[in-house]
N, C-alpha and C positions, 0 to 999 in steps of 0.2 A: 352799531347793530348787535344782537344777539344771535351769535354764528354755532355750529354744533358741528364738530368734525370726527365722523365715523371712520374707526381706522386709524389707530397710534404708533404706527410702522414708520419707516422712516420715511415715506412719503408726509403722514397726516402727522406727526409730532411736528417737523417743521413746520407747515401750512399752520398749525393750530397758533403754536409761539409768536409764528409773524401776522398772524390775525390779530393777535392780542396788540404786538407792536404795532397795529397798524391803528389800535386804539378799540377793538369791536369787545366785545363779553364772549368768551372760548368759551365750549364745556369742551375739552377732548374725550370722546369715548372708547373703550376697547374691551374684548371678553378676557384679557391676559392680564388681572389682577397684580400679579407683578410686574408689570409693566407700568398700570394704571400708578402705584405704589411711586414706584421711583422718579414719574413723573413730575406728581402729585409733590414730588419732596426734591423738584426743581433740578435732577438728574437726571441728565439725557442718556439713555441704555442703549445709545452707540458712537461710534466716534462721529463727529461735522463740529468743523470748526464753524464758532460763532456761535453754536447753540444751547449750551450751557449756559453761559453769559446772558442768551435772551431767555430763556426758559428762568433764571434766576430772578431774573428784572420783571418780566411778565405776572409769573407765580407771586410776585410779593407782592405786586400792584394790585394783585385780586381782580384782571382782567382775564385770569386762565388757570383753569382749574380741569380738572380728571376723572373718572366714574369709568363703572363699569353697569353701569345702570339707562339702559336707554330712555328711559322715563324723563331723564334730564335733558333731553333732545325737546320734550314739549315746551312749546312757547317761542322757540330759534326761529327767524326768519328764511335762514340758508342753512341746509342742512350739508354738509361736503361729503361725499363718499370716497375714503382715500384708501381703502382696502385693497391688499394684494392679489395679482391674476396670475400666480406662479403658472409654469408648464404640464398640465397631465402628466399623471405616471405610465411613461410607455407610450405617447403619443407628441405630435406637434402642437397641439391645441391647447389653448388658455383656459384655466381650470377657473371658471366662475362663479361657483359654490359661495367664495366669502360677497362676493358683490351682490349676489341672491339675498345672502344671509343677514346681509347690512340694511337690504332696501325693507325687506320683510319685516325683521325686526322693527325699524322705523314706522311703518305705516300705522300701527294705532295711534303713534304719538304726532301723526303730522295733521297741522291744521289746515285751514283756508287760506290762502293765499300766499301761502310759505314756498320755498324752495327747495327743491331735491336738485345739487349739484354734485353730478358726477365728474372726478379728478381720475380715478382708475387707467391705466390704457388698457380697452378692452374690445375686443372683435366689433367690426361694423354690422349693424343691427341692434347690439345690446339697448344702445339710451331708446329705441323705437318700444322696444319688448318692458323695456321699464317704467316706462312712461304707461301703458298701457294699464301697470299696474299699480300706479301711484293713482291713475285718473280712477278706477277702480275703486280703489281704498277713502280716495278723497276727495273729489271729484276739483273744488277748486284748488287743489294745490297745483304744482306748474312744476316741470324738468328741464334742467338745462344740461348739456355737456362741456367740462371746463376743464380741459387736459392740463397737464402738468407737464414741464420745462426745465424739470430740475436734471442738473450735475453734481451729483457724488463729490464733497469738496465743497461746492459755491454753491449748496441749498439756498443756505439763511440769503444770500446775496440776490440768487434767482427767484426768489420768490418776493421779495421785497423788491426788487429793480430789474422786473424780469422784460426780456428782450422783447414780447407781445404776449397780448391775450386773443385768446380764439374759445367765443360761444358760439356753441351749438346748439340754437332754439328753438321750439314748435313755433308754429306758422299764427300768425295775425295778433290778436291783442295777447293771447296767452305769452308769445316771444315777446311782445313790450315791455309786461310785466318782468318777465324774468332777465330781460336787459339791464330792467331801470334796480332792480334788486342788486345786478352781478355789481353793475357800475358805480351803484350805493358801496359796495363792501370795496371795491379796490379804487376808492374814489384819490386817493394820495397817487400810488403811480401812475394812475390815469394822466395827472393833472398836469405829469409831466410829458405828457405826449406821446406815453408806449403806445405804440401801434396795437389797434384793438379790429380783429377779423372777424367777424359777426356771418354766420351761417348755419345750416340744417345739420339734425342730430350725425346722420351718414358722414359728411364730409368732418365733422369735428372729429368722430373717431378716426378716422383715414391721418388725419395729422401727425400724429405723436408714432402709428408705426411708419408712416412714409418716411416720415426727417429720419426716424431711427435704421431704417431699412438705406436710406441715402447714406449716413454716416457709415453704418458698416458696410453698405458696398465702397465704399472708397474708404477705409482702411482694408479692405482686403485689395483693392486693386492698386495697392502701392505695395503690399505684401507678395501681392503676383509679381510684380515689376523685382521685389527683395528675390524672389525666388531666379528669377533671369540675370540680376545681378550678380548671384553667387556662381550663376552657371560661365558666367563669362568674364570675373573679377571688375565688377565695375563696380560704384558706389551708390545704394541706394538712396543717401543722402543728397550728396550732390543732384541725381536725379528729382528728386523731390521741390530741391530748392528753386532745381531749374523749370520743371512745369509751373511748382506754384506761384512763381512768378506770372501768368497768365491769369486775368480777374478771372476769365471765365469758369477757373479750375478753383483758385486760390491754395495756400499753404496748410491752413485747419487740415487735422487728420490725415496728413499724407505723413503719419511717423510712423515708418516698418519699424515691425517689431514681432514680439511676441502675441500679437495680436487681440483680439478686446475680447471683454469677459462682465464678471458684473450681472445683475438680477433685473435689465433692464433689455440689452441688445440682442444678446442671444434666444431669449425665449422668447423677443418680441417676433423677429425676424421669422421664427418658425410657426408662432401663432397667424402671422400674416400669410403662411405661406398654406396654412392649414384652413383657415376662412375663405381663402381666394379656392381654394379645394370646393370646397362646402358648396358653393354661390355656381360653380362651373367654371369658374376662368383664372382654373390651377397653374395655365401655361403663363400665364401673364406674368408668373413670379419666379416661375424657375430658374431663373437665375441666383434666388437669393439661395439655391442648393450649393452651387459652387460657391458663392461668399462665406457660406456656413463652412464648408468643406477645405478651405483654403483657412479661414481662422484657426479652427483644427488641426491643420497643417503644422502650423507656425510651433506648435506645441512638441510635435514627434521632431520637427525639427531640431529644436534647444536641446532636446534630449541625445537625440544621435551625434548632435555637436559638442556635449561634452565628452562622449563616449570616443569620437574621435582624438579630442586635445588628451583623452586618459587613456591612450596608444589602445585603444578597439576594445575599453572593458573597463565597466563600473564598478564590479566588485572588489571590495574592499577599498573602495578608495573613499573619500572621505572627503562631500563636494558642502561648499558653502553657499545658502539659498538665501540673496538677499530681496526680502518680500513675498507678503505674503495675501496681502489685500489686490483686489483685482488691478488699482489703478491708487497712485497715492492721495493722499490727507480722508482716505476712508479705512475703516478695518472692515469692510464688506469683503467676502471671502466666496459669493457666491459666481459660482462657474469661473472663480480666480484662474487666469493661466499658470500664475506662480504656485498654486498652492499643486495641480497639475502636472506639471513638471516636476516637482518636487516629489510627487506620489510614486513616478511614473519612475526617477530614477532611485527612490529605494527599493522598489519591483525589480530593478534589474541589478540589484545587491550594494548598491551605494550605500553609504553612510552620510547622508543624510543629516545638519544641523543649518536649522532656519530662522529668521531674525526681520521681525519687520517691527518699525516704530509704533504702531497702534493695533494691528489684528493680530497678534499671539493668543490672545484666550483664545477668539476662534479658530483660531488655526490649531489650536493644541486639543480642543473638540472634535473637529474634522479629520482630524490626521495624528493621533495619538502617538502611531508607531513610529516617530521618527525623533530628533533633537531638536531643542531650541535654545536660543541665546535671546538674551537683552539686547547686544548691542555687533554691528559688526564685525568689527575687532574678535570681540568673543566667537562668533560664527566661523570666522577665517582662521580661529587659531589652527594650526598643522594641518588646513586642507591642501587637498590635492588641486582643487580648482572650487574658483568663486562663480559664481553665479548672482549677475542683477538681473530682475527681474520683474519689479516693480520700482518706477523711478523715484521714490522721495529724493526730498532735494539735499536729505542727510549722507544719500547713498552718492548722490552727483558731486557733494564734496569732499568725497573720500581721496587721503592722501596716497597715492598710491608707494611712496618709497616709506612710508610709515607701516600702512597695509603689510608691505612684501616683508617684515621683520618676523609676522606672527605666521605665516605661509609656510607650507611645505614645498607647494609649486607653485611658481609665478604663473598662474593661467587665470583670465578674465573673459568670461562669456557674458556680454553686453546684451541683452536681452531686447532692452529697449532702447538702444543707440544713444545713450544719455551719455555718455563718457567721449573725452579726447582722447582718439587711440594715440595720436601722436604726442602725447602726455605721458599716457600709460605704456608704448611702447620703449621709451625712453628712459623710464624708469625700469625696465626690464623685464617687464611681463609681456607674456605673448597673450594677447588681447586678440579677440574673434569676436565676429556681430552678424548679424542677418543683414545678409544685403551689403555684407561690407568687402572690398577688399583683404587678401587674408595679411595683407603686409605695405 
């Protein structure tokens, strides 16, 4: 097929590459010239594993190619809309403007009987109000909604062998059409049996913030349970392991920590709670205030936790931050807990030197005023206390009697309960975690 994907972010970079792999004709679009540039020269402008490799493989093949020219969208059968719904400035609401600006842009170049596939996650209503204006502009063209499933890390994976699809179609032959289009273009993982959810534009958007509104309520309600933990020395792990033993609960997401972050959860959670505003049935969600409020949490906590293990004061001491990306094998930094923590205790006069294996450019954009190191060794040299905070799996294999040579004080704050305390205690640091026993 000849597929057009608006929106080169790293939602639609991926999507685009693994179209190509999937065998269709990409154009990938975007108004970010340098972007379009690096692409275009089989360089992916952010970290995921796997996608270099396929972007290289793709781009030679001359199955996928790059423009900043929507012109090139004429003639594509499925048009993909992968543009960004960041958060309003100063409100909970999903800022729409680039999904406006994608569909708009497109409608001179779209034809009869083509597709407008929206991938965005975007307020329930939107595919109803777009459609409205694609029937408008084109009359036989056809909208579907086709949320997206990816994980920061396992893109290239989840989109090539993703766990289901869920279309969200207008009603009678027009949904046919655009069935038999979607199931044309993911005709390989079909084949192998992914479960495919076929429904109305409403409930396809309701998908992608529900699952995501479910996951962060239970990372934060294991984060509640870390908080009663600490209050009564008991083990949030051990707790953990013990519910999720129960299918009906299961183990996914129940890791206390420093809690989630990332350009997906957070703003979703709040756009959700700002739509269900809008519609009248604000109460239905109020809850996801405390889940917001308790991730939050997690944050002032690591903070006041160091400041403890550094006898009631950060000044001048000299804390080693290891991570800096909200969650590892990403350098996404946005609404990072770590980079957070990190802000929060050079505010309170720390010294400050951070080290994560992929997001250092942006971290050194975001947060200028502090140190950085390559590696953690280098981070830990003469500090007063270390700091993980983002679990790569570089940082889970740190040696701790090797670590404790470059150290001024053996103090370990486990952020993400990645570590054996009884490992690290042994080698003689006094090791602290959320949720954990202090000893």
């Amino acid at each position: 097929m000849r597929v057009t994907v608006i929106g080169c972010g790293y939602l639609g970079a991926v999507h685009a590459a693994c179209m190509a792999e999937l065998g269709h004709d990409v154009v990938g679009i975007d108004v970010d010239a340098e972007k379009v540039a690096s692409l275009q020269a089989a360089q992916a402008p952010f970290f995921e594993p796997g996608l270099p490799e396929l972007l290289e493989r793709t781009v030679a093949s001359g199955r996928l190619r790059f423009s900043t020219d929507m012109a090139d969208a004429a003639g594509s059968q499925i048009h993909f809309v992968c543009v960004g719904t960041p958060q309003k400035r100063g409100e909970f609401a999903a800022d729409l403007r680039f999904v406006d600006a994608a569909v708009t842009a497109l409608l001179p170049h779209l034809g009869p009987g083509e597709l407008v596939a929206g991938k965005s996650t975007v307020p329930v209503g939107t595919a109803s109000r777009l459609a409205a204006m694609v029937a408008e502009a084109q009359p036989q063209a056809l909208l579907a909604w086709n949320p997206e499933f990816l994980r920061e890390g396992h893109a290239v994976v989840d989109t090539l062998t993703p766990d289901r699809f869920v279309y969200g179609l207008p009603e009678g032959g027009a949904g046919e059409r655009a069935k038999a289009l979607l199931d044309e273009c993911y005709a390989t993982p079909l084949s192998r049996n992914t479960p495919l959810v076929t429904t109305d534009y409403q409930t396809a958007e309701l998908v992608k913030v529900a699952a995501n509104s479910f996951l962060a309520t239970k990372i934060s309600f294991i984060n509640a349970m870390a908080e009663l933990c600490e209050a009564v020395n008991a083990d949030v792990t051990s707790l953990a392991d013990a519910i999720g033993h129960d299918d009906r609960i299961g183990r996914k997401f129940l890791n206390a920590g420093l809690g989630f972050g990332g350009g997906c959860l957070p703003k979703d959670i709040r756009a959700f709670m700002a739509r269900a505003g809008e519609l009248g049935a604000d109460q239905t969600l109020t809850f996801l205030r405390e889940v917001d409020s308790i991730n939050m949490r997690r944050r002032i906590r690591m903070v006041d936790l160091a400041r403890e293990v550094c006898d009631g004061s950060l000044i001048g001491k000299r804390v080693a931050v290891l991570g800096a990306a909200f969650k590892p094998n990403s350098d996404d930094i946005r609404d990072s807990p770590a980079l957070n923590v990190a802000a929060q205790i050079r505010l309170q006069g720390g010294e400050v030197v951070l080290t994560d294996p992929a997001a250092l450019h942006n971290a050194r954009k975001a947060l200028p005023d502090i140190s950085y190191a390559e590696t953690a060794e280098e981070a830990a040299a003469g500090a007063d206390v270390v700091l993980l905070l983002t679990e790569w799996q570089v940082y889970r294999d740190l040696d701790p009697v090797a670590l404790a040579r470059v150290v001024r004080g053996q103090r370990i704050l486990d952020g993400r309960n990645a570590l054996d305390p009884a490992r690290w205690r042994a080698a003689g640091w006094t090791y602290r975690a959320l949720g954990r026993p202090r000893s």
